[in-house]
VOPAGU-2260 file (C-alpha; in pm, 1 decimal, decimal comma):
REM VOPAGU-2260
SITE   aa  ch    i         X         Y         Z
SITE  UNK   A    0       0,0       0,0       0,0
SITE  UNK   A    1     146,2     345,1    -100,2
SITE  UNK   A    2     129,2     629,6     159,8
SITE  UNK   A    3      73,7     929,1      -0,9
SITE  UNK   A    4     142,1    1250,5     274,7
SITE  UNK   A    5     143,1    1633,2     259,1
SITE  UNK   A    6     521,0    1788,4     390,2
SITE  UNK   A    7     533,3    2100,4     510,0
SITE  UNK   A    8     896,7    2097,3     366,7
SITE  UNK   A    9     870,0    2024,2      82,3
SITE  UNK   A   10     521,7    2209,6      26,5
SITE  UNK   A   11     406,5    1945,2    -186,0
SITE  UNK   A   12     230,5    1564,8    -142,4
SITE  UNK   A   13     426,9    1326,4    -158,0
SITE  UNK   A   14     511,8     947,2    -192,2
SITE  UNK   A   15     574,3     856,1     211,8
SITE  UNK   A   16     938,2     641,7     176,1
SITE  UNK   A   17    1062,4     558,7     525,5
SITE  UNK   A   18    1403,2     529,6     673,7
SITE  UNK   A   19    1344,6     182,3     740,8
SITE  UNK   A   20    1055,2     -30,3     552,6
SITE  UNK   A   21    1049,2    -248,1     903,8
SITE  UNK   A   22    1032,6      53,4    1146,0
SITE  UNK   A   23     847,0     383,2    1122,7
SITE  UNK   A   24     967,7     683,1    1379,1
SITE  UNK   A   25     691,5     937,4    1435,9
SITE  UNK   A   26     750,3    1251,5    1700,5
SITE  UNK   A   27     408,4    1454,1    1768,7
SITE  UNK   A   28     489,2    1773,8    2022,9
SITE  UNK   A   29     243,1    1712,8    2307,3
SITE  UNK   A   30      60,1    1894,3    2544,6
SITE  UNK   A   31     179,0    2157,1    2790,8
SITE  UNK   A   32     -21,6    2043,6    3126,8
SITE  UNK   A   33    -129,1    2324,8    3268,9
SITE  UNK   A   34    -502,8    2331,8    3289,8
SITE  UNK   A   35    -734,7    2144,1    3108,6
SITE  UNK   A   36    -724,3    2028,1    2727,6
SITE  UNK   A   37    -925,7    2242,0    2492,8
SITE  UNK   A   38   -1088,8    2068,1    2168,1
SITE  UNK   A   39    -803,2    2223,0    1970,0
SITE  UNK   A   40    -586,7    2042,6    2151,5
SITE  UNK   A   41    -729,6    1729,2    2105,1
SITE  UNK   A   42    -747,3    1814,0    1692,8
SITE  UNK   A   43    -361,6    1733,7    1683,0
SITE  UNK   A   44    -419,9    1423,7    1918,3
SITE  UNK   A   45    -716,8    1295,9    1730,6
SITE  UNK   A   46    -566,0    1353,0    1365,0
SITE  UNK   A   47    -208,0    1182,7    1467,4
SITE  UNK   A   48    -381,9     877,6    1574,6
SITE  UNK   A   49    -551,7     819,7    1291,9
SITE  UNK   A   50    -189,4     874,4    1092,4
SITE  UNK   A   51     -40,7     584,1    1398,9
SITE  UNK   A   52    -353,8     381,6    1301,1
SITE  UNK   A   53    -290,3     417,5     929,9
SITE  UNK   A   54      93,3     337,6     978,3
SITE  UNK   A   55      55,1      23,5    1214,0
SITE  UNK   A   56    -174,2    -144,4     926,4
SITE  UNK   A   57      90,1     -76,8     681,0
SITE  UNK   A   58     443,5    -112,1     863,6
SITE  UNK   A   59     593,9    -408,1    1125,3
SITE  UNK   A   60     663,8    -138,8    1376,8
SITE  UNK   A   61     576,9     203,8    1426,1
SITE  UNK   A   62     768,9     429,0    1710,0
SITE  UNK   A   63     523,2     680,7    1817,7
SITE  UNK   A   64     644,2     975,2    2053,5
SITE  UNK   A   65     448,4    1181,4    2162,6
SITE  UNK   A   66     608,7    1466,9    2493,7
SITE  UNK   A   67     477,0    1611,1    2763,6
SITE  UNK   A   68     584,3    1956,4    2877,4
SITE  UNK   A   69     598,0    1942,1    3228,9
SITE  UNK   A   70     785,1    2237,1    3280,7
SITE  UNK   A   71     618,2    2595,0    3176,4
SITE  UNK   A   72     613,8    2891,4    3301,2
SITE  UNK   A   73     218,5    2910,2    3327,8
SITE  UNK   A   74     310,1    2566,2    3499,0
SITE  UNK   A   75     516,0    2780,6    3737,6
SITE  UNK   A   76     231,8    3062,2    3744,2
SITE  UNK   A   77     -26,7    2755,5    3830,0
SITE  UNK   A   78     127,1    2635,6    4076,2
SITE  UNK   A   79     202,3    2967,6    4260,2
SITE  UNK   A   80    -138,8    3079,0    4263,2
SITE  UNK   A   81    -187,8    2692,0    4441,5
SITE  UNK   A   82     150,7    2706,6    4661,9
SITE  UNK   A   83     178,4    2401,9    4572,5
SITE  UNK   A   84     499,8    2205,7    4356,2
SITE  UNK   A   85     490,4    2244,9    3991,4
SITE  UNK   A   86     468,4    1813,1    3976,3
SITE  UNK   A   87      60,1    1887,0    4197,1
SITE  UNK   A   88     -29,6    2059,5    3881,5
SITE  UNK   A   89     163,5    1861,9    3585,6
SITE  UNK   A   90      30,9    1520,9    3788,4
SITE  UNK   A   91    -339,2    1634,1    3792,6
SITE  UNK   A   92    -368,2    1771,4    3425,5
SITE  UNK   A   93    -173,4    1480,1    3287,0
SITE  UNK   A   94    -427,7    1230,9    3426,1
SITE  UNK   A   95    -699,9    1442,8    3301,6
SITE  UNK   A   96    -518,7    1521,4    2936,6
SITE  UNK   A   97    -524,6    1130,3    2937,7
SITE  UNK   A   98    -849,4    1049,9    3029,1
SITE  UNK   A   99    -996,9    1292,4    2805,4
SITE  UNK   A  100    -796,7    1117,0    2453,1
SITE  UNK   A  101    -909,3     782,5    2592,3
SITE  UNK   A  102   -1256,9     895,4    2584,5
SITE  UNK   A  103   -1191,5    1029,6    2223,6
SITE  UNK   A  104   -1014,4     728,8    2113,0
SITE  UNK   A  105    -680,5     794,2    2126,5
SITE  UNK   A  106    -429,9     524,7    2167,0
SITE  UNK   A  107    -125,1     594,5    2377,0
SITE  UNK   A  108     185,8     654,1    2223,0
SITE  UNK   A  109     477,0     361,4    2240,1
SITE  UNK   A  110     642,5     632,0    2468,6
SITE  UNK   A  111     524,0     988,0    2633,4
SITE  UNK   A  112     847,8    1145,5    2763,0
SITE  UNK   A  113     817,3    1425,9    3007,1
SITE  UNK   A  114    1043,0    1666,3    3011,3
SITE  UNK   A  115    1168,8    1678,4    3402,5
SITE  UNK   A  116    1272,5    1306,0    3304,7
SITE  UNK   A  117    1518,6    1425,8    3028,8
SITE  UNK   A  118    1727,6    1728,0    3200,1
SITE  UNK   A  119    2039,8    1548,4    3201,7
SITE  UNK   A  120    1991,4    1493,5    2794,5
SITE  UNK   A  121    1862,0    1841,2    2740,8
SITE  UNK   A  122    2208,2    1977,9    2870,7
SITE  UNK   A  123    2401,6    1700,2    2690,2
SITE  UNK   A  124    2243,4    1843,1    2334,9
SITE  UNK   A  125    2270,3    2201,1    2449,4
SITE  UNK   A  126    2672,0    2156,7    2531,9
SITE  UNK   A  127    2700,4    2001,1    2192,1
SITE  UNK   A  128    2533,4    2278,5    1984,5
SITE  UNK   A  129    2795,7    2514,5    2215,4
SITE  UNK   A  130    3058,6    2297,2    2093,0
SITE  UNK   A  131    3002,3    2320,9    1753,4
SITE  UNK   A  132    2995,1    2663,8    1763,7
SITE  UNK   A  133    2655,1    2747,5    1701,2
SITE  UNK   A  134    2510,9    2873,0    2015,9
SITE  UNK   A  135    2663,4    3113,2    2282,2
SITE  UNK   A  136    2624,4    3195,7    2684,4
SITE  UNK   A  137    2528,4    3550,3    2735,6
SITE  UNK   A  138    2379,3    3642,8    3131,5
SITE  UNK   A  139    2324,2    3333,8    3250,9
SITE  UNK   A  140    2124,0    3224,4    2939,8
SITE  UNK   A  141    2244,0    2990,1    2651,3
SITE  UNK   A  142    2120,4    3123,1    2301,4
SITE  UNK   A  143    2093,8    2905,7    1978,9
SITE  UNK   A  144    2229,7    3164,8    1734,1
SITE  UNK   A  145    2017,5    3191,3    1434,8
SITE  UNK   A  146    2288,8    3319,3    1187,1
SITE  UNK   A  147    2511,5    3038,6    1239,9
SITE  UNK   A  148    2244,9    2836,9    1037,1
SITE  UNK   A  149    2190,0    2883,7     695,0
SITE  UNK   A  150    1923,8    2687,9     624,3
SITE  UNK   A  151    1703,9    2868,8     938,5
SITE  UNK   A  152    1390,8    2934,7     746,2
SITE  UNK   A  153    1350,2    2693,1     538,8
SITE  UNK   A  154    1057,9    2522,5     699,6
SITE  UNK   A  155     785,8    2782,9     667,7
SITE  UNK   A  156     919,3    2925,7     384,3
SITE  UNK   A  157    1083,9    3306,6     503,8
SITE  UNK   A  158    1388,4    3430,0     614,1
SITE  UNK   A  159    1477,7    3562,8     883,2
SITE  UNK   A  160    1363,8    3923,4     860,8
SITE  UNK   A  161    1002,5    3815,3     738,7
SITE  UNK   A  162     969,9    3590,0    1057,2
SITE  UNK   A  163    1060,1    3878,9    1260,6
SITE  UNK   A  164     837,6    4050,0    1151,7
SITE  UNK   A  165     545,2    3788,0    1169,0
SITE  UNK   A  166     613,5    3670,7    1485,1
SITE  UNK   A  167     610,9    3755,2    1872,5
SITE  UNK   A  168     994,7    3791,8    2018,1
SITE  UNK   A  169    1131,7    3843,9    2282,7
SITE  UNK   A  170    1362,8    4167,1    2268,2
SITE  UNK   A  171    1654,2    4093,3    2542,5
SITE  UNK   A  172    1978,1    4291,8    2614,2
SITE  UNK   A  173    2139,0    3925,9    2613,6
SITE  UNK   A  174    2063,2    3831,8    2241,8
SITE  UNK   A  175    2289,9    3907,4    1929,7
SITE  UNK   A  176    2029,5    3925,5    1710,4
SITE  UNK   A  177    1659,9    3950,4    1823,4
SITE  UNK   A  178    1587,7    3598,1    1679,2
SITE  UNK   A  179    1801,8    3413,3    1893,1
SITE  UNK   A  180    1627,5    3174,6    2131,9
SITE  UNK   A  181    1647,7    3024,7    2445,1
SITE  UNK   A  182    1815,5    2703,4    2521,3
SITE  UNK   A  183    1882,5    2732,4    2910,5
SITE  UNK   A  184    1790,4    3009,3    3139,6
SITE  UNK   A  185    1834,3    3080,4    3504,2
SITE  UNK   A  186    1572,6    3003,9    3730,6
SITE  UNK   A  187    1547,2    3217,8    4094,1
SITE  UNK   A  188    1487,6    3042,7    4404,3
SITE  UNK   A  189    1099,7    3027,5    4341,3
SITE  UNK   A  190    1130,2    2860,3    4025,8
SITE  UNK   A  191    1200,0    2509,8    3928,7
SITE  UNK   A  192    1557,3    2445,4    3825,2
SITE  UNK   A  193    1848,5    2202,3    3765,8
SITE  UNK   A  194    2231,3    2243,4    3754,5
SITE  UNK   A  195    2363,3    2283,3    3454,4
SITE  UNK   A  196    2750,6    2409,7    3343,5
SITE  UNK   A  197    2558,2    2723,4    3314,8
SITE  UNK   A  198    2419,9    2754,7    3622,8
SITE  UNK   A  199    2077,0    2646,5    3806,2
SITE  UNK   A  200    1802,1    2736,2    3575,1
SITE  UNK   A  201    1570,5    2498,6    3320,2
SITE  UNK   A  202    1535,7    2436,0    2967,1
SITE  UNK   A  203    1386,0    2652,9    2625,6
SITE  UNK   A  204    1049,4    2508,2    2532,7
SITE  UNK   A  205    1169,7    2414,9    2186,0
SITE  UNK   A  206    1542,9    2237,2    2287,3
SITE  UNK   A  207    1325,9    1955,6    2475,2
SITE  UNK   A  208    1186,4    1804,2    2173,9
SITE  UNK   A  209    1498,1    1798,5    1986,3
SITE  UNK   A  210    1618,1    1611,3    2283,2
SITE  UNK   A  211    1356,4    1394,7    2286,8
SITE  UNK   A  212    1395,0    1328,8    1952,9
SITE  UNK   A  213    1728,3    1189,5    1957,9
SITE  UNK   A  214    1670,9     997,3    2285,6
SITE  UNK   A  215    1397,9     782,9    2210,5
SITE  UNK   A  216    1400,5     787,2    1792,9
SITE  UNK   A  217    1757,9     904,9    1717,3
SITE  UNK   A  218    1929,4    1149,2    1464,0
SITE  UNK   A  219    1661,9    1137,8    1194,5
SITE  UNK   A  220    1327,2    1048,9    1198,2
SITE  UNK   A  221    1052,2     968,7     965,9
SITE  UNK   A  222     783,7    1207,4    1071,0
SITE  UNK   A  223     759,0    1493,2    1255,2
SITE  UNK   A  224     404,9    1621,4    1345,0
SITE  UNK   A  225     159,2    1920,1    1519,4
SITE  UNK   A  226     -54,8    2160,6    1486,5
SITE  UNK   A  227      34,6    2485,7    1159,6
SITE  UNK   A  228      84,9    2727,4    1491,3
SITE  UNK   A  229     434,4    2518,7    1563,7
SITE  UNK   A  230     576,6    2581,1    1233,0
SITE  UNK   A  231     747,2    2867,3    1339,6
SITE  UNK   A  232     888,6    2913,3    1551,8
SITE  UNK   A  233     891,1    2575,2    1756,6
SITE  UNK   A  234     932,0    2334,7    1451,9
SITE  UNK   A  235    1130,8    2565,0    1282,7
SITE  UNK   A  236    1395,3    2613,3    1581,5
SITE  UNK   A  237    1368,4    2217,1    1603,8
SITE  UNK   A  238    1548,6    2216,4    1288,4
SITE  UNK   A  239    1800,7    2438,3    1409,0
SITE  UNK   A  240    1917,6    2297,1    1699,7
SITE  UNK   A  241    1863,5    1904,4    1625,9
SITE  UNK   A  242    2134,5    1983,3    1277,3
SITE  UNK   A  243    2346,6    2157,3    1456,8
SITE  UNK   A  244    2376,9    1937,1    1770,5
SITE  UNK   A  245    2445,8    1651,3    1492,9
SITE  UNK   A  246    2640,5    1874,2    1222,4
SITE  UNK   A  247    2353,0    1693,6     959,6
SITE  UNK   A  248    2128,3    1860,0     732,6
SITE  UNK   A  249    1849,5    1593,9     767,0
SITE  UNK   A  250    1624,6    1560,1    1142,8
SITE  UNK   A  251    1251,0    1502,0    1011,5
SITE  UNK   A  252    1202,7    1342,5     632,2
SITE  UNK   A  253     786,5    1463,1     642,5
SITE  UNK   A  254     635,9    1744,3     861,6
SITE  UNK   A  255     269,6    1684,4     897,1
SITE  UNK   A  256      73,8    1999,9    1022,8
SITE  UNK   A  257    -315,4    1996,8    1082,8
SITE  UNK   A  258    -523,2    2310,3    1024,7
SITE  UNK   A  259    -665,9    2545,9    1280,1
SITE  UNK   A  260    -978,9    2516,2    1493,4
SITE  UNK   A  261   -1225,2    2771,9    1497,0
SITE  UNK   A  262   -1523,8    2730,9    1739,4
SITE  UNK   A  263   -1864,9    2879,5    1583,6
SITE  UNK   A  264   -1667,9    3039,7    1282,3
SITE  UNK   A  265   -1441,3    3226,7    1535,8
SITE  UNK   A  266   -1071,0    3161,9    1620,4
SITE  UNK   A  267   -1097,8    3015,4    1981,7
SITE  UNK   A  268    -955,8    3314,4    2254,6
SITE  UNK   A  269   -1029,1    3398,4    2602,8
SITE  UNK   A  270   -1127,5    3731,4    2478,0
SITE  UNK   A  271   -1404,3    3614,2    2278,3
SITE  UNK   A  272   -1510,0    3339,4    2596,4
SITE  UNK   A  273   -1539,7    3076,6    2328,4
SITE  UNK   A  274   -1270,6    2829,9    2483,5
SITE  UNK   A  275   -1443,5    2502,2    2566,5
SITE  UNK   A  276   -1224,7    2192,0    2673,9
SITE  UNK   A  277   -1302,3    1876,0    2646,8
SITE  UNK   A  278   -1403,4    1789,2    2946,2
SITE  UNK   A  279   -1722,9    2037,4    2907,5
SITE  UNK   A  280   -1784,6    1847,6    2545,3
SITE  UNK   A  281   -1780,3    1530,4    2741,9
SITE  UNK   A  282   -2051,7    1634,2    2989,3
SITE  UNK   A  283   -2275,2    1649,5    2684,7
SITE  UNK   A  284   -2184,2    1429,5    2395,3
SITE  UNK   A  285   -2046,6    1102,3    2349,4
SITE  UNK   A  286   -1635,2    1080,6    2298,8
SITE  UNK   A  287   -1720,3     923,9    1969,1
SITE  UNK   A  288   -1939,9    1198,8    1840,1
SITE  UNK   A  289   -1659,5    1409,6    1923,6
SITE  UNK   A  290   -1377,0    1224,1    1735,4
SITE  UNK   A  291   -1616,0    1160,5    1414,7
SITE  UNK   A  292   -1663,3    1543,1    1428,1
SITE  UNK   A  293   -1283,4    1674,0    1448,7
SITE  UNK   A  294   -1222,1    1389,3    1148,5
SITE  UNK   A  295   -1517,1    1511,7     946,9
SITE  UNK   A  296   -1275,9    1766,9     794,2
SITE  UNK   A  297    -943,3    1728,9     637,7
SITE  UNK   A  298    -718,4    1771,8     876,8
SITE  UNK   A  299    -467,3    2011,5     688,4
SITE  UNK   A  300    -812,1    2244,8     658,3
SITE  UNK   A  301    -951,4    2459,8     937,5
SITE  UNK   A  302   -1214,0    2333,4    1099,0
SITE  UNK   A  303   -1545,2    2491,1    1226,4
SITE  UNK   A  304   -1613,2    2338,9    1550,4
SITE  UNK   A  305   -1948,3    2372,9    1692,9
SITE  UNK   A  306   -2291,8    2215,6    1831,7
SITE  UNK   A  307   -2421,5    2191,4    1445,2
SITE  UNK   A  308   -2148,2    1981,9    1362,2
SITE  UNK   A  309   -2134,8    1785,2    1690,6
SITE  UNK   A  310   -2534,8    1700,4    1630,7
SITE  UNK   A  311   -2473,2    1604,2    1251,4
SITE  UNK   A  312   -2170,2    1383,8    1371,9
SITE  UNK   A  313   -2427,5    1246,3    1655,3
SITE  UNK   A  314   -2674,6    1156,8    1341,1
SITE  UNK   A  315   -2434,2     988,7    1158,0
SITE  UNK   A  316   -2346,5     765,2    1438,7
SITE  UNK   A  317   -2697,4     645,7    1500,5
SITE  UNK   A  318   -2753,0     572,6    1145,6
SITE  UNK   A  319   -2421,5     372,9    1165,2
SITE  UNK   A  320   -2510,8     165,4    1474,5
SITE  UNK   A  321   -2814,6      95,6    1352,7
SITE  UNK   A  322   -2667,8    -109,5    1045,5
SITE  UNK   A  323   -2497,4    -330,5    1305,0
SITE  UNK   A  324   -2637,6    -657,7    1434,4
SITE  UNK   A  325   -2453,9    -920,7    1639,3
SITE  UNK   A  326   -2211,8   -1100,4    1372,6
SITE  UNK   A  327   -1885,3   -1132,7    1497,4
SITE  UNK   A  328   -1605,4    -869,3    1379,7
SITE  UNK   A  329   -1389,2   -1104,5    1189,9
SITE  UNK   A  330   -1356,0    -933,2     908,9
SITE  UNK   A  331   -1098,1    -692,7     649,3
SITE  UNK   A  332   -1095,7    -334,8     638,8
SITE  UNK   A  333   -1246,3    -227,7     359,0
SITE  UNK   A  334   -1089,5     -35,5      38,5
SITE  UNK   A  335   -1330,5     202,4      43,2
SITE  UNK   A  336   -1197,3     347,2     388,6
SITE  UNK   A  337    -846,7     254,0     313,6
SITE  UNK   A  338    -803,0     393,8     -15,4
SITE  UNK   A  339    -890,2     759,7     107,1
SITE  UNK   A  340    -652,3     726,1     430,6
SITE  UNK   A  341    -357,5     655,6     187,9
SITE  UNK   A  342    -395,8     964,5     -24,1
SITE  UNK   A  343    -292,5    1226,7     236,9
SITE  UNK   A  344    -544,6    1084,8     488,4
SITE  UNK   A  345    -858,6    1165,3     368,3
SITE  UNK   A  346   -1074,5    1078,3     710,6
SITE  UNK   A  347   -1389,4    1301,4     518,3
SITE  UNK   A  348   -1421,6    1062,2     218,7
SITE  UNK   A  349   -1362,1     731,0     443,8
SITE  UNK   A  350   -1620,1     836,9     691,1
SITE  UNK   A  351   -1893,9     932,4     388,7
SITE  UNK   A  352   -1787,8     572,0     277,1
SITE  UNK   A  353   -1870,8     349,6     543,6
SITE  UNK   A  354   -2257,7     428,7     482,4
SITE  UNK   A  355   -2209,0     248,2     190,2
SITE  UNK   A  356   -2062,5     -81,2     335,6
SITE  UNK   A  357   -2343,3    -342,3     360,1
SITE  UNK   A  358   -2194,9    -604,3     538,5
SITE  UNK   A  359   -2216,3    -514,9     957,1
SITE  UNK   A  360   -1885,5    -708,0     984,9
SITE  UNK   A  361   -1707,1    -518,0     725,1
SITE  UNK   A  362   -1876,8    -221,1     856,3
SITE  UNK   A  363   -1780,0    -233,2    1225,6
SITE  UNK   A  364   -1393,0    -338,4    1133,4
SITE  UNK   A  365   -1386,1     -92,7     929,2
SITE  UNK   A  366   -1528,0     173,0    1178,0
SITE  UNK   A  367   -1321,3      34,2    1463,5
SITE  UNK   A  368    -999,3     115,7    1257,1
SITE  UNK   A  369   -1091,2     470,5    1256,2
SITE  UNK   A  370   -1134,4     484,7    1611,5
SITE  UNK   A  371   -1540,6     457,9    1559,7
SITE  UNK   A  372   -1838,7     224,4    1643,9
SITE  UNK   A  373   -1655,7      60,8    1955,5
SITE  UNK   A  374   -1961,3     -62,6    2140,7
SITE  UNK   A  375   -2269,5    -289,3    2040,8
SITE  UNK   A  376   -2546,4    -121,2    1929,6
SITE  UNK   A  377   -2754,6    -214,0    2176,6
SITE  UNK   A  378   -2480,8     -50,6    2416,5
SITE  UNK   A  379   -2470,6     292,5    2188,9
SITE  UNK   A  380   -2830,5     338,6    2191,1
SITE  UNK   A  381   -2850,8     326,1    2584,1
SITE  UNK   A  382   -2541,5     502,7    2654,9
SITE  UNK   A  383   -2725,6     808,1    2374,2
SITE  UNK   A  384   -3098,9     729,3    2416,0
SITE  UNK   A  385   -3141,9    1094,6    2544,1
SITE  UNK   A  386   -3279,4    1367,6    2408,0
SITE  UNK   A  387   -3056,1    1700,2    2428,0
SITE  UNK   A  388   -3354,1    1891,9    2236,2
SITE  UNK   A  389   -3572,5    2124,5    2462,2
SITE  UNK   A  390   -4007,3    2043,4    2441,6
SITE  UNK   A  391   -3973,8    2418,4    2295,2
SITE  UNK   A  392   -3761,0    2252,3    1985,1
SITE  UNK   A  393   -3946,3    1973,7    1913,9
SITE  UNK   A  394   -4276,3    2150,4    1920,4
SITE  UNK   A  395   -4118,8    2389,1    1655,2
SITE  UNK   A  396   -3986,8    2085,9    1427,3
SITE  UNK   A  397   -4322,1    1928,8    1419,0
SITE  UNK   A  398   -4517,0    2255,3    1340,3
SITE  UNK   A  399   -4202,2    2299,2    1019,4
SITE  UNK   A  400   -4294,3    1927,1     966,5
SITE  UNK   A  401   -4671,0    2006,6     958,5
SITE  UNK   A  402   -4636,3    2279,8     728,1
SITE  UNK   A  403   -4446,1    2076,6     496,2
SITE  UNK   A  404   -4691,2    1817,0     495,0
SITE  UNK   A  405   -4925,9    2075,6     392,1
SITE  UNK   A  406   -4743,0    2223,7      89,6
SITE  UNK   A  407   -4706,8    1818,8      20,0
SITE  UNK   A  408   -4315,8    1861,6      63,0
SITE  UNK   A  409   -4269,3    1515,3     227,5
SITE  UNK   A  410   -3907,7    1535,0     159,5
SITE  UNK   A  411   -3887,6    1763,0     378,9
SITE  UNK   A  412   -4136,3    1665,7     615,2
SITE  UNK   A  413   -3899,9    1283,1     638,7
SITE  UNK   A  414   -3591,2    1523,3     719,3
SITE  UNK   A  415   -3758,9    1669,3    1008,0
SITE  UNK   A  416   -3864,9    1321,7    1124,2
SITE  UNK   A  417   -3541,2    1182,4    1085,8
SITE  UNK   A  418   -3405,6    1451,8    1295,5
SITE  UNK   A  419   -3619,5    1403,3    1586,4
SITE  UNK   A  420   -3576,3    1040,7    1550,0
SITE  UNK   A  421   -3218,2    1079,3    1549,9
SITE  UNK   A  422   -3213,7    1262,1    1886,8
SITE  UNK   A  423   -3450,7    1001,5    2058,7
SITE  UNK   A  424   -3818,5    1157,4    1970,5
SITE  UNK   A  425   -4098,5     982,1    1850,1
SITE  UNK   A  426   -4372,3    1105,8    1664,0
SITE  UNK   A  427   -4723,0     928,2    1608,7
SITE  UNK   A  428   -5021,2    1077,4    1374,0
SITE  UNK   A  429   -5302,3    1039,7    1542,0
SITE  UNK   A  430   -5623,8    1157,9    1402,9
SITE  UNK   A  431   -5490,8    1449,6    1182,0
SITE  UNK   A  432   -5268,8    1549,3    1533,5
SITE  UNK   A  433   -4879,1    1488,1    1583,3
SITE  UNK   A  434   -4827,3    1363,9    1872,8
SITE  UNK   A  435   -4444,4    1293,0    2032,7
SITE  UNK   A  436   -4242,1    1112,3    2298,4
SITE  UNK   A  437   -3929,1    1052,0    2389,2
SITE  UNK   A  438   -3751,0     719,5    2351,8
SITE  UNK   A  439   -3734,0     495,2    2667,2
C-alpha cells in the first residue's frame, strides 16, 4: 500500500518512503499540562492517531512519541497561585489530558516522555550545539544563534527578517540578534531548576523536543508532526538545533501539520469566551461523536467546531449503529476506507464511505480502525438514548414538519422526522394530530 502525505517541507504531497521499511519513527509535540485540554488540543491528538492507526496497518513497527511539557512557566504561574509544587499541577492535568484522549479514542503513544525526566539529555544536546559553535552563553542564558544556520527558514518558507516580523519575540539585552532563542535560562529560588555548566536554571520550550527526539528515535526520523501554529517558531527552531547538535542537514524526512480550529466560525480566545475543553464536550456528547466530528474535515483544513457539527456527527453515528447486528467482527478493512486514508489521509471521504458498506462485519472493522463504532449497538443506543432537544424545539420541528406536509413537501417533512428520531423523539399521527415522545 502506497502512503501518499502532505510535507510542510517540501510544500508538496508526496510518496511517504521511510528510513526503514520495518520501522516507522513518528515525534508529535504534546501537550503543555497546565489546565485542562481544549478541543483544539485534542485536533492534533485525534488527527495523529488516525496517521499511527494508518501506519501500524501498513508497517511491522511504528515508534510513536508523543512529549509532555511538564515544565512551563504558566506551569510555574499555576502552581504559585496553588503554593503548591509544579509536579501537583503537571500530575493532575496529565491524568486528566489522558483520560480525556481515551474517551476520544486515542491510543497511547509507544512512549510519552516528560520533560523533568530528560534534564540530564537536554544539557548534553545544548553543550554540543555550544561545541560546535553554534550557540553562545550571554547572562546566565544559553542562546541558539540563528545566523550560524543557513538553512534557518527553510521550513515555513521566510527568512529571517520576514519571521521577525510575523512573529512575537522576545527583545533581550542578552541576544545578538533579536531571533536568537532560548536554550537554558536561570531560574530564581521560586522557580524550578536544575544544575547545569551554566548555572541552576531549566530548559527553552523548543530544545526539549529535539532532545527527545534523539533519545527515544535518534538522529533522523521519519515524521515529525503538530498543529500549523508550531511551524514557526517551535518546529522551525527544532530544525536548528537538532542539525546543529548533529552537524547533519536531515532531522525530520515529512512534517505533517493539521489546520486550525475555529469554534462557531471564530478563532478560539479567552477574549471572545469561546474556549471550551473537552471535558465540558464530554458532559454532553459522546467521545465518539466528538472524534467523528474533528475527522469530518481534512485535517490540513480549518475546521469549524461547533454544536451543528457535533449534532450532525451524533446523526451519523446512530444511522451507523443501527446497520450493526450481532455477527462477529472477523472481518478486512475495507478499500473504500483505506483507499482515502492513503492519499494524504482523507478521514472526510472514508467516513462518507462506510454508509455504503453493507456487510455489519465489514462495517464495524472498518469503523473500529478509525477509532469509531466501539460498542454494540444495543450498548450505543442506551449510553445516547437521550434527548438534548428542549419540548420548545421539538414543538417547533413538528409545526415545520406540519407545514411541509401541507405544501405536500414530504421530503422535507422525512428530514424533520429523521431529525427528531435521530435525537430520541418519537412522533405518532393520530387523528390528523402529531403527537411525540421521547424514547425509553
Amino acid at each position: 500500500m502506497n502512503l501518499k502525505i502532505y510535507n510542510t517541507l517540501s510544500k508538496e504531497k508526496e510518496l511517504f518512503k521511510p528510513l526503514d521499511q520495518k520501522s516507522i519513527k513518528m515525534y508529535v509535540c504534546g501537550p503543555t499540562v497546565y489546565n485542562f485540554a481544549h478541543i483544539g488540543n485534542a485536533r492534533p491528538a485525534v488527527v495523529f492517531d488516525m496517521l499511527y492507526r494508518l501506519l501500524k496497518n501498513i508497517y511491522p513497527e511504528v515508534i510513536y512519541v508523543r512529549n509532555i511539557t511538564d515544565v512551563d512557566d504558566k506551569i510555574n504561574e499555576a502552581a504559585r497561585k496553588l503554593n503548591k509544587p509544579i509536579s501537583f499541577i503537571t500530575k493532575k492535568y496529565t491524568d486528566i489530558y489522558h483520560q480525556d484522549m481515551t474517551s476520544l479514542g486515542v491510543l497511547r503513544p509507544n512512549h510519552e516522555p516528560r520533560v523533568t525526566d530528560n534534564i540530564d539529555q537536554i544539557i548534553s544536546m545544548i553543550q554540543r550545539i555550544l561545541d560546535n559553535k553554534k550557540a553562545y552563553i550571554n547572562d546566565s542564558h544559553v542562546l541558539f544563534d540563528v545566523t550560524s544556520f543557513d538553512e534557518y527558514g527553510k521550513l515555513s518558507n521566510r527568512d529571517k527578517d520576514e519571521m521577525l516580523s510575523g512573529a512575537r519575540v522576545e527583545v533581550a539585552d542578552y541576544k545578538k540578534y533579536a531571533g536568537d532563542f532560548v536554550l537554558w535560562k536561570p531560574s530564581n529560588k521560586d522557580e524550578p531548576g536544575w544544575n547545569s555548566p551554566w548555572g541552576y536554571g531549566r530548559p527553552g520550550w523548543h530544545i526539549e523536543c529535539s532532545s527527545m527526539v534523539e533519545t527515544y528515535l535518534g538522529e533522523e526520523i521519519d515524521i515529525h508532526g503538530g498543529g500549523q501554529d508550531l511551524i514557526f517558531p517551535h518546529h522551525e527552531n527544532e530544525i536548528a538545533q537538532s542539525c546543529s547538535a548533529h552537524n547533519s542537514k536531515s532531522y525530520a524526512r515529512y512534517w505533517v501539520h493539521n489546520g486550525y480550529l475555529n469554534m462557531e466560525g471564530e478563532k478560539m480566545s479567552k477574549s471572545l469566551g469561546n474556549i471550551i475543553t473537552v471535558k465540558e464536550l464530554l458532559e454532553e456528547y459522546d467521545g465518539e461523536v466528538i472524534r467523528l466530528a474533528l475527522l469530518s474535515t481534512h485535517y490540513r483544513k480549518p475546521i469549524n467546531f461547533g454544536k451543528s457539527l457535533l449534532e450532525q456527527s451524533k446523526n451519523i453515528l446512530n444511522k451507523l449503529y443501527k446497520k450493526l447486528n450481532s455477527e462477529s467482527d472477523e472481518a478486512l478493512v475495507s478499500e473504500d476506507i483505506l483507499i482515502p486514508l492513503l492519499d494524504d489521509l482523507n478521514t472526510p471521504l472514508a467516513i462518507s464511505n462506510l454508509s455504503k458498506i453493507k456487510c455489519s462485519k465489514t462495517l464495524k472493522k472498518s469503523a473500529n480502525f478509525l477509532g469509531l463504532l466501539n460498542r454494540t449497538s444495543e450498548e450505543w443506543f442506551a449510553l445516547n438514548n437521550k434527548s438534548t432537544m428542549s419540548e420548545n424545539d421539538i414543538e417547533l420541528l413538528i409545526k415545520q414538519r406540519d407545514e411541509a406536509r401541507k405544501l405536500k413537501n414530504f421530503a422535507k417533512a422525512d428530514e424533520i422526522r429523521d431529525q427528531l428520531d435521530n435525537n430520541h423523539v418519537v412522533l405518532e399521527d393520530v387523528d390528523g394530530k402529531t403527537i411525540w415522545r421521547v424514547k425509553k
